[in-house]
VOGU-3710 file (C-alpha; in Angstrom, 3 decimals, decimal comma):
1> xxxxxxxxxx> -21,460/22,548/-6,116  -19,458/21,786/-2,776  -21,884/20,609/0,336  -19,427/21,076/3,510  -21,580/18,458/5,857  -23,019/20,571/9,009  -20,742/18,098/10,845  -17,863/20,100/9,963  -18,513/23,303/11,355  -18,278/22,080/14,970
11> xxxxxxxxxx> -15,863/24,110/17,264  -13,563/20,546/17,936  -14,167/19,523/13,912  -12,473/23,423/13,084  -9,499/22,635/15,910  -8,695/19,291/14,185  -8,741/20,179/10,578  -6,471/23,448/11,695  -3,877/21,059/13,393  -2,551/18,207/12,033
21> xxxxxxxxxx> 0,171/15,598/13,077  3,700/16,675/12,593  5,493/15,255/9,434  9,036/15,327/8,454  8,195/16,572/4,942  6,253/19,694/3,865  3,799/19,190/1,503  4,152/21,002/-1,775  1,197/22,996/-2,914  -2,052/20,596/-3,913
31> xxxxxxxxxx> -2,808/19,657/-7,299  -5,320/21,540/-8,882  -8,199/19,817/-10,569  -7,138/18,559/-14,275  -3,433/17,947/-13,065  -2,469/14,805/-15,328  -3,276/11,281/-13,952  0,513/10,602/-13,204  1,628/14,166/-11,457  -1,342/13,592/-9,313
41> xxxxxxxxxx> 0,082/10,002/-8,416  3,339/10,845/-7,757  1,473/13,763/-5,492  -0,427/11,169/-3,484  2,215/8,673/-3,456  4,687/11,720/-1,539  2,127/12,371/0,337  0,269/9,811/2,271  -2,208/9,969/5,109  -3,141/7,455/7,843
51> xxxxxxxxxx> -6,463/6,190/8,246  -8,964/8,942/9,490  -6,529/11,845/8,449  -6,979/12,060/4,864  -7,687/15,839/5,578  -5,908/16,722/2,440  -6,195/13,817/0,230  -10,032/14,223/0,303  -10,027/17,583/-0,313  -8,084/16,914/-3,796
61> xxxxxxxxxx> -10,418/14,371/-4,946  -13,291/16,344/-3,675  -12,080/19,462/-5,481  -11,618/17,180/-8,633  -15,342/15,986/-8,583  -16,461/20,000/-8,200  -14,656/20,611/-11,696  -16,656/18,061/-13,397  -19,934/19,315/-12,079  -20,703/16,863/-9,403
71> xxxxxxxxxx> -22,742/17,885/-6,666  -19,987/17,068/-3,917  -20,660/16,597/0,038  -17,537/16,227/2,261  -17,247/15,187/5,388  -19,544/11,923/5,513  -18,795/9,549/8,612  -17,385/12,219/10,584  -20,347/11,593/13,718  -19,176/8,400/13,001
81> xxxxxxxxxx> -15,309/8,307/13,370  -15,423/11,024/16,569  -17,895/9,185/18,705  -15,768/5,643/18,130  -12,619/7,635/18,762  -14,416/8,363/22,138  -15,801/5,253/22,649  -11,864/3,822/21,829  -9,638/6,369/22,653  -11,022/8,351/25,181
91> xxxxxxxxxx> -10,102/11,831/22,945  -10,640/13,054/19,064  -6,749/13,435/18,290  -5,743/16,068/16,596  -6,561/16,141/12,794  -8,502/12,847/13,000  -12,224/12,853/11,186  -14,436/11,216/8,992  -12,825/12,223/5,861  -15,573/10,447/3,454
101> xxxxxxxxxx> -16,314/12,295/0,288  -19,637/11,696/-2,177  -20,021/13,385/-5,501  -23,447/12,863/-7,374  -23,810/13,791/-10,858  -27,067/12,900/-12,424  -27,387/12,416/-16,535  -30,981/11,439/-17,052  -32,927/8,259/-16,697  -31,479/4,929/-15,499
111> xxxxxxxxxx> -29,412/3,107/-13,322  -27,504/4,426/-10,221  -23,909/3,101/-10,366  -21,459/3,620/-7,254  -18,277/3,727/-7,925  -15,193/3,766/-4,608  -12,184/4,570/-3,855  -10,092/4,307/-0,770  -7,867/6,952/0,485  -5,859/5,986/3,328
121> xxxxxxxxxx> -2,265/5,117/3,637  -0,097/2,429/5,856  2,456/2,872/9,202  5,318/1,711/7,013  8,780/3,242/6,260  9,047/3,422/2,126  12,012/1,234/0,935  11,500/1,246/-2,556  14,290/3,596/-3,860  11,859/5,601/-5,844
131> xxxxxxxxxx> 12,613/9,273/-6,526  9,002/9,961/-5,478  9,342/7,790/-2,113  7,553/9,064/0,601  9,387/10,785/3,442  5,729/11,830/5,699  6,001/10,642/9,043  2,642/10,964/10,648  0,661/10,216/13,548  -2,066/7,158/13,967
141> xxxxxxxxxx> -5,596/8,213/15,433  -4,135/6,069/18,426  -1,466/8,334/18,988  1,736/6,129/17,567  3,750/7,978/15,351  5,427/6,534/12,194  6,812/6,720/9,279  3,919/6,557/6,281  3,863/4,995/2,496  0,771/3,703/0,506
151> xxxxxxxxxx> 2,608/0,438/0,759  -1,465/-0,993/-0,516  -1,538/1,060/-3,853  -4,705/3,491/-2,485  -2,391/6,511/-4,561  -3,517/3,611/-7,765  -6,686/3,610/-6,442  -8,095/7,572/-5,947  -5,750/8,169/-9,496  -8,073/5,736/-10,984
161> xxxxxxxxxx> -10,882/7,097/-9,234  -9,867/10,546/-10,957  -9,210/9,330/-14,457  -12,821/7,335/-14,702  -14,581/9,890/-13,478  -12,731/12,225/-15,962  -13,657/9,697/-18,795  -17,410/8,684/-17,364  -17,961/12,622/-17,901  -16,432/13,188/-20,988
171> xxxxxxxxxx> -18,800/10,296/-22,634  -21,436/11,404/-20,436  -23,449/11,300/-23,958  -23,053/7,524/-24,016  -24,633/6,397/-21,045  -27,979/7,322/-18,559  -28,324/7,360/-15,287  -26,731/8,947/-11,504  -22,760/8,478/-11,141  -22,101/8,416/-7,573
181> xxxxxxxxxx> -17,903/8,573/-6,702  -17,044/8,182/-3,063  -14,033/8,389/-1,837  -13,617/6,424/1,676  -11,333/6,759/4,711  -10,004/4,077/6,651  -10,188/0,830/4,521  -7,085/-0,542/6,408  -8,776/-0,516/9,437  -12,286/-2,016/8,651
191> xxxxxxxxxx> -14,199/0,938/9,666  -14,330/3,598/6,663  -16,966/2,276/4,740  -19,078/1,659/7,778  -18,548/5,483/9,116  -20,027/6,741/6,022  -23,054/4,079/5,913  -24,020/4,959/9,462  -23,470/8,063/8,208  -26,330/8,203/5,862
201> xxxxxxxxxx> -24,805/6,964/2,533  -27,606/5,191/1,602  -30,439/7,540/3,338  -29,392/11,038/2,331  -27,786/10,181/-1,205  -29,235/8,226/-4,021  -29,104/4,084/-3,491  -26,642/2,851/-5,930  -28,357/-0,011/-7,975  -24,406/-1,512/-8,790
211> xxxxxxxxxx> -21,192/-0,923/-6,287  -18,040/-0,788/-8,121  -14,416/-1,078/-6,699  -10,689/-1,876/-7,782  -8,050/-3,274/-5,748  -4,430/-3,413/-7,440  -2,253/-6,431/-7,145  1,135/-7,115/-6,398  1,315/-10,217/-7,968  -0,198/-9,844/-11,235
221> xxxxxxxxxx> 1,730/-7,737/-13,928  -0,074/-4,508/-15,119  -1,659/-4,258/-18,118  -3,957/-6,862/-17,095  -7,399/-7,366/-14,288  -8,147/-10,503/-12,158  -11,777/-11,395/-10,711  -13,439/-13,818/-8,782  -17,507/-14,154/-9,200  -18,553/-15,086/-5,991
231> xxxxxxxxxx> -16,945/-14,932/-2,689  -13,560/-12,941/-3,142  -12,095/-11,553/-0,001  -13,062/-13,276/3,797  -15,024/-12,452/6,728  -12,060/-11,287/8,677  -12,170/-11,467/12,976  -9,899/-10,010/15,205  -9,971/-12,084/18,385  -7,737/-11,325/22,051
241> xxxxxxxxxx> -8,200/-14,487/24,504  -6,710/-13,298/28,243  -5,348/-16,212/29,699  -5,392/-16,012/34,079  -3,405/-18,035/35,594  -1,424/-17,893/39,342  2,025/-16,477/38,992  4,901/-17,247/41,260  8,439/-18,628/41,522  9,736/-20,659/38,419
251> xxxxxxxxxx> 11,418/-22,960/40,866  8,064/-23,928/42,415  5,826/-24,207/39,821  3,496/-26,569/41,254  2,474/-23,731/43,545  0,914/-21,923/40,612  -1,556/-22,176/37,275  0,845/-20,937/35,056  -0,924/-19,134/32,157  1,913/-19,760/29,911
261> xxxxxxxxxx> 1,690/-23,560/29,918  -2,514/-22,976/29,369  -1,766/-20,439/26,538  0,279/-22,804/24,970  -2,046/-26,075/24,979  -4,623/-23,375/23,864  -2,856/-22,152/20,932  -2,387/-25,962/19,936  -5,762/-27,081/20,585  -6,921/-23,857/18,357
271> xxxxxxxxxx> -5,028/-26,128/15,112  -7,756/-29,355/15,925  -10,631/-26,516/14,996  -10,154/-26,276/11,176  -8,935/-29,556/10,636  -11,594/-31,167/12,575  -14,521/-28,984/12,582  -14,478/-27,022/9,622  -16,126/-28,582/6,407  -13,122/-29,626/4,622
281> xxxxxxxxxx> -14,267/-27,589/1,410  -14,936/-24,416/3,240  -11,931/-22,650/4,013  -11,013/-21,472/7,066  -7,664/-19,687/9,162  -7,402/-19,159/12,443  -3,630/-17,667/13,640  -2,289/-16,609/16,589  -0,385/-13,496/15,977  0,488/-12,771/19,373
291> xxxxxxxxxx> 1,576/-14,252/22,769  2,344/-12,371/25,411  3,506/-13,403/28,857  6,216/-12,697/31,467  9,352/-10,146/32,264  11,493/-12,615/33,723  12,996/-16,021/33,772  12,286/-17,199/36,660  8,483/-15,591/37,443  5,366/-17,448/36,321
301> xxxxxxxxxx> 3,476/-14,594/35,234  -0,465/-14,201/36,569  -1,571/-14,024/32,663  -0,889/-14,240/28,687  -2,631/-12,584/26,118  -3,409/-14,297/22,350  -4,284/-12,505/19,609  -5,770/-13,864/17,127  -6,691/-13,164/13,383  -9,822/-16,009/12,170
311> xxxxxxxxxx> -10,901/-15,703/8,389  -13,429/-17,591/6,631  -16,315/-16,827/4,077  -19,452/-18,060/4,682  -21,216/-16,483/7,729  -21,991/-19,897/9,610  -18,181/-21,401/9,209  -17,527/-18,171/10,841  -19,679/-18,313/13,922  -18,380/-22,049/14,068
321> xxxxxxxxxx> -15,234/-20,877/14,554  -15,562/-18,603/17,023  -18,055/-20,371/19,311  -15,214/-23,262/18,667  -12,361/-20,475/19,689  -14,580/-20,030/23,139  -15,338/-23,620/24,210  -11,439/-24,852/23,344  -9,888/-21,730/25,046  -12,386/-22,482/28,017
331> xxxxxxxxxx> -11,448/-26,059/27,914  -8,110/-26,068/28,071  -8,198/-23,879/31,130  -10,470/-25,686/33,078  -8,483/-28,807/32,437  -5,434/-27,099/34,558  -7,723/-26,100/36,720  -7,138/-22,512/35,883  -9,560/-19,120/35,879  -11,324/-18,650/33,443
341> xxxxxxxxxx> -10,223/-16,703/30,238  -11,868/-13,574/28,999  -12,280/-13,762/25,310  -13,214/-10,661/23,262  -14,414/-10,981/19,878  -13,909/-7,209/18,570  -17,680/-5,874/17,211  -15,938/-4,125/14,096  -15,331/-7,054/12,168  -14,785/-7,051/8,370
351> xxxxxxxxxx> -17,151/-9,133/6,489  -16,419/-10,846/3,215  -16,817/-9,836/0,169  -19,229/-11,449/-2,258  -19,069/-10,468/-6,065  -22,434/-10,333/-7,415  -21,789/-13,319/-9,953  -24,619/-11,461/-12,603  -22,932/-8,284/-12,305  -19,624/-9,535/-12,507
361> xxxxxxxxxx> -20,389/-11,543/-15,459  -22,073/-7,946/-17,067  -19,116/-6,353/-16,152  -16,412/-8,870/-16,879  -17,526/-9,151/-20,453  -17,083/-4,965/-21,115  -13,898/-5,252/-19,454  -12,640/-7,825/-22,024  -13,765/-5,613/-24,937  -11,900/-2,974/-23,284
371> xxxxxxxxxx> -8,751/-4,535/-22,564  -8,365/-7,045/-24,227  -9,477/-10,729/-23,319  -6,578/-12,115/-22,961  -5,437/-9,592/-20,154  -8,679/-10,396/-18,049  -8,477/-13,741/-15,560  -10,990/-15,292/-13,431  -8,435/-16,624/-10,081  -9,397/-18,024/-6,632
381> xxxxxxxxxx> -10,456/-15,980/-3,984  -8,173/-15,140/-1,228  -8,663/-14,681/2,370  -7,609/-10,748/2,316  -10,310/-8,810/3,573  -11,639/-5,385/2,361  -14,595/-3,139/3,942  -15,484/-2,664/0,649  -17,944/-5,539/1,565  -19,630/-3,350/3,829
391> xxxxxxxxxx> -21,827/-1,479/1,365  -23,258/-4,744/0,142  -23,843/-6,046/3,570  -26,733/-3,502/4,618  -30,516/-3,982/4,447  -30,672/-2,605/0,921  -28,391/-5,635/-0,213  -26,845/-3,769/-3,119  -25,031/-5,908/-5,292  -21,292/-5,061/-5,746
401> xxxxxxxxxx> -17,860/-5,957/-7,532  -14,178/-5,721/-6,443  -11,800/-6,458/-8,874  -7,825/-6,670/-9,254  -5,647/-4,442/-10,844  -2,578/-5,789/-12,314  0,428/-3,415/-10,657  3,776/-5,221/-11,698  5,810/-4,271/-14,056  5,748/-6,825/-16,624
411> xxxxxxxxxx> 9,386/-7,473/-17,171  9,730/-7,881/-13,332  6,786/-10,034/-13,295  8,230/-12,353/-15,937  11,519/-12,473/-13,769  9,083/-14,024/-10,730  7,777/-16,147/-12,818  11,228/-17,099/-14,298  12,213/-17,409/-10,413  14,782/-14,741/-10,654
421> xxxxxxxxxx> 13,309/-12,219/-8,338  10,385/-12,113/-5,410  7,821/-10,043/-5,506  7,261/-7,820/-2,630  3,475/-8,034/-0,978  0,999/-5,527/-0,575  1,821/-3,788/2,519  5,609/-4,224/2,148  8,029/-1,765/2,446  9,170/-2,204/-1,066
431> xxxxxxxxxx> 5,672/-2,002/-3,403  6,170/-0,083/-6,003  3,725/-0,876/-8,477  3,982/0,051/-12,175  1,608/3,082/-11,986  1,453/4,478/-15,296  0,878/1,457/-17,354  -2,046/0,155/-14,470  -3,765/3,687/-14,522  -3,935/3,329/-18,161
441> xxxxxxxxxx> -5,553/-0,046/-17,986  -7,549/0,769/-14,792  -9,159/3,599/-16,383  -10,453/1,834/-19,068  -11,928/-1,488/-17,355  -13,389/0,846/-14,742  -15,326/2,911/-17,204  -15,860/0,227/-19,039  -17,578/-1,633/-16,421  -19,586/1,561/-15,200
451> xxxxxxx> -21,111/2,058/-18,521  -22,281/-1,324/-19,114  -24,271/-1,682/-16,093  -25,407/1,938/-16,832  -26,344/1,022/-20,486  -27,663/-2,560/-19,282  -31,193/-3,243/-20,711
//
């Protein structure tokens, strides 16, 4: 059964899902439900969709779900995602919604088991020389248009998503309890998962006991799954620092506070905070990504703007840091006698990601059996962040797992190793990960993992 959310009968709802940003490639007719797991990746991979415009994508996955009985609901965050568009934007651009999607199919007594996939794409140009390489040019829900690729593997991840839920139903006779798939806009900019939790994930659908997610990764070969039990991904903070100073003529700069010198001592003050106030064994990044200041040589500009990223783990290195961001940037202006700065920490932060280390360990051990042990490896956590974390960070304190997906092909990955080639990153231009050999092993440590914690005594 398909439940369109009331949400998406609004009058401005039916203008955006009629129009949609302009592309430089027409899509060819959607998969229909039961397409095989590698036409339907090579479908998603030509066709990718920016964060809060999976329009289309959704609809696939959501038709999928339908076919194999689950009670589907589309359409979850959308309040959400227009109101911050608002809030942000000032407008609801045109094809841009809360494009979450929740299919419940319940199989008797036990567990509840949530299982996620993200659906959104990157604004990169695809250089990988693939046949299949994406030619979509599309249009953020900022307004900047650009050229689009899952350059993060999310085509891995909603083919995976597919393929276990195929298998989860066809061995629906092995296993008890409520299978809930959602698919969730937006991951790559920190705000999907919380769209569709103020959205009423956990209030109008049944609370998942377990939270399950993949992530692939592009430097492990496929074939093969990484974990961490614990912490795994960072609290991630996004913070801009507006430097005032007094602009004037560069040949009389003692007539001004020149924002460009207090920037500067700023952005080397910022490198005494880890290495002097962080607990050594906690780790901790702050970089400035941006400075901005100036048009011309010889004009002291009134202000510079940092941007910052700051990742850590633990909630209380993180408020360290950014109490320590405010004093030193404060500081350091006040010592030039300068205004000053305004310092905005952005609200939508992503939090990190804790593995459950009891649930991991549960479904670690039915991932080995499945896949062998020797292609399963427990590795450090990295400071990455995913909003995956989200739906473990709410009042209901579900526990949850993320784990990696080996993506590289295994010859190339022995030529890294070997020192012969480098690897391209997630979000580079040229990932091309080794899809049908990790949807083959995805499949089966995802399932695996879902029915042990359904079957769990």
């Amino acid at each position: 059964m398909m439940i369109i959310r009331r949400s998406l009968v609004s009058p401005l709802l039916a203008l955006a899902v009629m129009t949609t940003a302009p592309v430089a490639q027409a899509q060819e007719s959607t998969p229909a439900p039961g397409t095989e797991l590698m036409e339907l990746y090579t479908w998603l991979h030509q066709n990718p969709e920016l964060s809060f415009k999976e329009k289309t994508s959704s609809a696939v996955l959501a038709a999928e779900l339908e076919d194999l009985g689950f009670s589907v609901t589309t359409g979850v965050g959308d309040d959400w995602v227009r109101n911050k568009s608002m809030e942000d934007e000032g407008t609801v651009r045109d094809g841009v919604g809360g494009y979450g999607v929740v299919g419940v199919y319940e199989n008797g007594e036990g567990p509840t088991v949530l299982i996620r996939t993200d659906t959104d794409a990157l604004p990169v140009p695809e250089e990988t020389g693939l046949d299949y390489a994406s030619k979509v040019t599309g249009m953020t829900w900022t307004g900047v248009e650009s050229p689009v690729m899952h350059a993060c593997g999310h085509d891995v991840h909603m083919t995976n998503w597919v393929g276990t839920a195929r298998k989860l139903i066809e061995n629906k006779d092995d296993w008890s309890g409520t299978l809930v798939m959602i698919a969730q806009p937006a991951e790559e900019l920190g705000l999907g998962a919380k769209a569709m939790i103020e959205d009423g994930l956990y209030s109008d659908f049944p609370l998942p006991d377990y939270n399950l997610a993949l992530h692939v990764s592009a430097s492990a070969p496929a074939g093969t799954v990484a974990y961490s039990s614990g912490y795994a991904l960072a609290n991630v903070d996004s913070v801009d620092i507006h430097v005032k100073g007094v602009g004037g003529h560069g040949a009389y700069p003692h007539t001004t506070k020149d924002p460009v010198v207090v920037g500067s001592s700023i952005v080397m003050a910022l490198q005494t905070l880890v290495a002097r106030n962080v607990d050594p064994q906690k780790p901790a990044v702050v970089t400035v990504g941006s400075f901005k200041a100036g048009a011309k040589h010889n004009i002291i500009s009134n202000e510079a703007e940092l941007l910052l990223t700051v990742r850590s783990y633990d909630d209380n290195t993180r408020q360290l840091l950014l109490d320590g961001i405010k004093r030193i940037a404060k500081g350091q202006a006040e010592s030039y006698g300068a205004p000053e700065p305004e310092i905005r920490i952005d609200s939508d932060y992503t939090p990190s990601t804790y593995n459950d280390p009891a649930m991991t360990n549960e479904a670690v051990t039915a991932i080995k059996g499945a896949i062998g042990e020797e292609n399963v490896t427990e590795v450090t956590p990295v400071m990455g962040g995913e909003d995956f974390s989200q739906f473990g960070r709410t009042q209901e304190d579900v526990p949850g797992l993320i784990f990696w997906l080996g993506a590289v092909d295994p010859e190339t990955y022995a030529q890294s190793e070997a020192g012969e080639v480098e690897l391209p990153s997630l979000h580079s231009s040229g990932f091309a990960p080794d899809a049908d050999l990790a949807l083959e092993t995805g499949v089966n440590a995802m399932t695996a993992a879902a029915m042990a914690l359904f079957n769990k005594s």
